[in-house]
N, C-alpha and C positions, 0 to 999 in steps of 0.2 A: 617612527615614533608611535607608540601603542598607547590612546589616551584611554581607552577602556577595552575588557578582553569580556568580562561576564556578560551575560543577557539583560537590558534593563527592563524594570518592572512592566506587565502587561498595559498599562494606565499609560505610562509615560508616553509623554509628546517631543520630550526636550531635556538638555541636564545641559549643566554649567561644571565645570570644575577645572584642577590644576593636573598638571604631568612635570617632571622633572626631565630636563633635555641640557645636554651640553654644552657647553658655551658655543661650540664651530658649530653645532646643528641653529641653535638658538641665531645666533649671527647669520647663517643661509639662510633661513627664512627670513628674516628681517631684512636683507639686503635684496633677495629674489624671491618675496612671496608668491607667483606664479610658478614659480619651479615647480613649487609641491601642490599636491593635493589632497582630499579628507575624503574617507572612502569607509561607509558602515556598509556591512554585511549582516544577514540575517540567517538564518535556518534554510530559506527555499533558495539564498543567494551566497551560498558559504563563501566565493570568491567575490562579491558587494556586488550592492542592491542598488546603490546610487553613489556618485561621487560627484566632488567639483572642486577646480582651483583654486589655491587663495587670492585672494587682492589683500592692498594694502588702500589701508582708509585713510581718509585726510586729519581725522582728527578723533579721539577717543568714542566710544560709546557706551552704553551703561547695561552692559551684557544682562541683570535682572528682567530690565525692558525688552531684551530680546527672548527672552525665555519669556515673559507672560504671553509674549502677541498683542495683539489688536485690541482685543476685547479686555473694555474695563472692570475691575473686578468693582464688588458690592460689599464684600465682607473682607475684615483680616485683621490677624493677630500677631504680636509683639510675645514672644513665647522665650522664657530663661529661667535658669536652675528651681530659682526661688520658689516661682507660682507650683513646684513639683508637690506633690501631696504624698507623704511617706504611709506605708502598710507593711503590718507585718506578714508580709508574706517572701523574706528571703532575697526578695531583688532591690538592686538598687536603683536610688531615683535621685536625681537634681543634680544637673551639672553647673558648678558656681563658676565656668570661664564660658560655658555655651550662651550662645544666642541664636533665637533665629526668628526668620520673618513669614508670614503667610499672607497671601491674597487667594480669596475663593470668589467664584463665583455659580450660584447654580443655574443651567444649563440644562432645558429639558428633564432626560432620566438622568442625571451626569453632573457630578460636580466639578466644575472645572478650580484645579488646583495650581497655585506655585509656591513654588516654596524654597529657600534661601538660607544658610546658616554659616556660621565661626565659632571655632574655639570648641569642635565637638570632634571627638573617635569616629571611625565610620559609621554612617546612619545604617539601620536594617528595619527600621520602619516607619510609616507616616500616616497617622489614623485621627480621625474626626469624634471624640468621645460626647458623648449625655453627662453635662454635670454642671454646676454653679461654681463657683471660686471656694477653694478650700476639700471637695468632695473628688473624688474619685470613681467616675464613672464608666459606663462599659463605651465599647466600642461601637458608634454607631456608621463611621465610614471607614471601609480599609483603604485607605489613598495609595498607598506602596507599597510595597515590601522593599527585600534585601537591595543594594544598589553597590556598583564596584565601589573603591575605596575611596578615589579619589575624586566620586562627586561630591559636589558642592552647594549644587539648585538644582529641581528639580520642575519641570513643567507636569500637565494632562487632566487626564477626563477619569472619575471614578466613576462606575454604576450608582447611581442610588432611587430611591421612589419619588413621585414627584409628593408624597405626601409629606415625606420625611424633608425633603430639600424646605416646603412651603413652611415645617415646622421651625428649621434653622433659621429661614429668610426673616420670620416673624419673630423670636425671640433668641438673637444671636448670642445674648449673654448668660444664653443653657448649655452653650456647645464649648467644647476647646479641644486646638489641638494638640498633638503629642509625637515629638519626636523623641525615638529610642534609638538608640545605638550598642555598639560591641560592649562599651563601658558599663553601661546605665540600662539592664534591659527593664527595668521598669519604666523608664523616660527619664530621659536627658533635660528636655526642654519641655515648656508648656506654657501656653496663652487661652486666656480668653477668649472669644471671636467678638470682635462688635463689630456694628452696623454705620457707624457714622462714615460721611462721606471723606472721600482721604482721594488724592493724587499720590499717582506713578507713572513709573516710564513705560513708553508700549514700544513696539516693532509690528508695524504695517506691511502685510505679504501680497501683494496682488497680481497675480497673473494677467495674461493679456486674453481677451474674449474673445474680440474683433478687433485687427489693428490692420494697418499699412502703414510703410515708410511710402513717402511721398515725395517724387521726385521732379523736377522741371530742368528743362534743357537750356545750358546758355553755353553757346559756343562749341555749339555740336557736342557736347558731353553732358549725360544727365547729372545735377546738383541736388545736392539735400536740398529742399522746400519747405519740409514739415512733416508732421508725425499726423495720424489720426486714428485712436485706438482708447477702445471701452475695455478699462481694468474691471478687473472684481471688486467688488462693495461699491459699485457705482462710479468708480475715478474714473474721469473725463481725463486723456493724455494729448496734448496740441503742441503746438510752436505759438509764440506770443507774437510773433510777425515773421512771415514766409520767409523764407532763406536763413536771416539772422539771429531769428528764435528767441530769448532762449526759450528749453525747453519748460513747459509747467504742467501741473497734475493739480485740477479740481475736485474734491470731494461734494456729495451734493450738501453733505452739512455749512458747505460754504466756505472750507479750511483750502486751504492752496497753498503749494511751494512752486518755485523756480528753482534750477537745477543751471549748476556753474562748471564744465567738465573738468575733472580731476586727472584722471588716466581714463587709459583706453585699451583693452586686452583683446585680440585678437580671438577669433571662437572658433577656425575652420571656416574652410571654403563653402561660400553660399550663405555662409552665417552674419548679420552686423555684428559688430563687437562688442562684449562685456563692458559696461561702466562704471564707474565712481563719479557720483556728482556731488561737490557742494549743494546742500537743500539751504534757501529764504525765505522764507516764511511769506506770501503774499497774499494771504486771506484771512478769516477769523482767527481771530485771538484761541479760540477754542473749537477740538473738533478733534478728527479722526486723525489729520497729516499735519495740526497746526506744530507741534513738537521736535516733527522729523527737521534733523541738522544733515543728513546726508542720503543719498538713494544710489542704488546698487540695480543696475540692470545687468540681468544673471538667464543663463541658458537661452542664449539667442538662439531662434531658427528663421532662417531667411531673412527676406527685407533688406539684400542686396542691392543697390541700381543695378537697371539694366547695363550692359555691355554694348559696345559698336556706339555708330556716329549716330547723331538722334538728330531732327528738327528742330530749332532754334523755337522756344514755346511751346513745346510739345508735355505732355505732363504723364508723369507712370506712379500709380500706385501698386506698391509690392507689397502683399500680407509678410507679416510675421508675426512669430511667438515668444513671448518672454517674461520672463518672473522679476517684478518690482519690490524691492526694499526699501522700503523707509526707513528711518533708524532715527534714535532720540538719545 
């Protein structure tokens, strides 16, 4: 199944969209999500750069929040046909079935971007203009260019000056943005940007820094005991009580989940296995992991128990490495 064949935009981090597949291919995945896997390739990687197996997840998730990531945006705009500003200049502008959604944030030289839409022709660009409500102004960030057809959202980071970012940050209701597409090259969609505070959904990635599976012997064979491993962004990873667990992940903002096992997918010899966990919430109301409803532990290396008869109390800590997903 070929969900995209073109090169996406230098900027891009991320993209959302739809593929059409057959009903028996549609039904094998769903019945045997680990059968297949997602495999992009790049330029230096023509036969792919990275891959990895599906899992199947215990309960929906809100793919926009996995496209923004972690990081909360500051600014965003609500962009449709209407707000489009006509010119005579030939092209056409405002699409009266489009919508679409932005979250910015600026980020150092770098405007960090997402963006989301319905009811539009394929997009072929995404830019940050100079202007007030009504006016027609130039382009002040190019966010994207051309993107295969059947994206739909789009993640990343644009270049920009920290001058210019501090100008947007300070008066957000000078900027808007602008999607064009095949239809509409003058723009399809168009919003204002404001500054007011707003909730969204995020997706939490953290690696492992320094871990160990933690092992204790009962009955001459070594037993899980517990985990002990510093994520990225600071996440503290433990067992809530030795052997029985379950597992939990503390943020230092003080947000925390517990983790319920869902499946369990084998990774190769020497490797623990891939998770799905139920996430519950068991810290602040608000924070970095308080949202996460499920957590994905993905590309295990090592952290096997030891092998052979062991000492009854005997305890073994074995490193490994692994990529944490949080999900909202």
């Amino acid at each position: 199944l070929e969900f995209f064949t073109k090169a996406l935009p230098a900027t891009a981090l991320g993209v959302t969209g739809t593929v059409q597949a057959t009903p028996a291919l549609t039904k094998a995945l769903v019945d045997d999500p680990g059968g297949f896997y997602a495999n992009l390739h790049d330029a230096a990687h023509p036969k792919g750069a990275v891959r990895g197996q599906f899992h199947r997840l215990s309960g929906p998730v809100d793919l926009d929040g996995v496209l923004q990531g972690s990081n909360h945006a500051t600014l965003s705009s609500r962009d449709d046909g209407a707000q489009e500003v006509q010119a005579k200049d030939g092209k056409k502008r405002g699409d009266g079935d489009g919508r679409a959604t932005w979250w910015l944030r600026p980020a150092g030289k770098s405007l960090a971007y997402t963006a989301f839409w319905s009811g539009l022709s394929p997009v072929t660009d995404g830019h940050l203009h100079r202007g007030g409500p009504g006016v027609n102004g130039p382009v002040a960030v190019e966010l994207f260019g051309a993107l295969p057809a059947n994206v739909t959202g789009i993640a990343g980071e644009a270049p920009a000056s920290r001058a210019l970012l501090k100008r947007i940050a300070a008066r957000p209701g000078n900027w808007y943005t602008n999607l064009h597409t095949t239809e509409f090259d003058g723009g399809a969609v168009r919003g204002q940007l404001s500054g007011r505070p707003f909730a969204h959904p995020t997706a939490v990635t953290a690696d492992v820094l320094r871990g160990a599976q933690v092992y204790r012997c009962v009955k001459g064979t070594f037993t899980q005991y517990g985990v002990a491993a510093e994520l990225r962004r600071g996440i503290d990873h433990s067992f809530v009580q030795p052997f029985a667990g379950p597992p939990q992940w503390v943020a230092p903002d003080g947000s925390a989940v517990r983790g319920k096992l869902v499946t369990k997918t084998p990774n190769g010899d020497g490797n623990i296995p891939e998770l799905v966990l139920d996430a519950t919430r068991s810290g602040a109301r608000s924070g970095l992991l308080a949202g996460a409803t499920e957590v994905l532990r993905l590309n295990t290396v090592g952290g096997v128990a030891p092998a052979g008869a062991c000492k009854d109390g005997a305890t073994a800590r074995v490193p490994y490495r692994a990529d944490y997903l949080f999900l909202s």
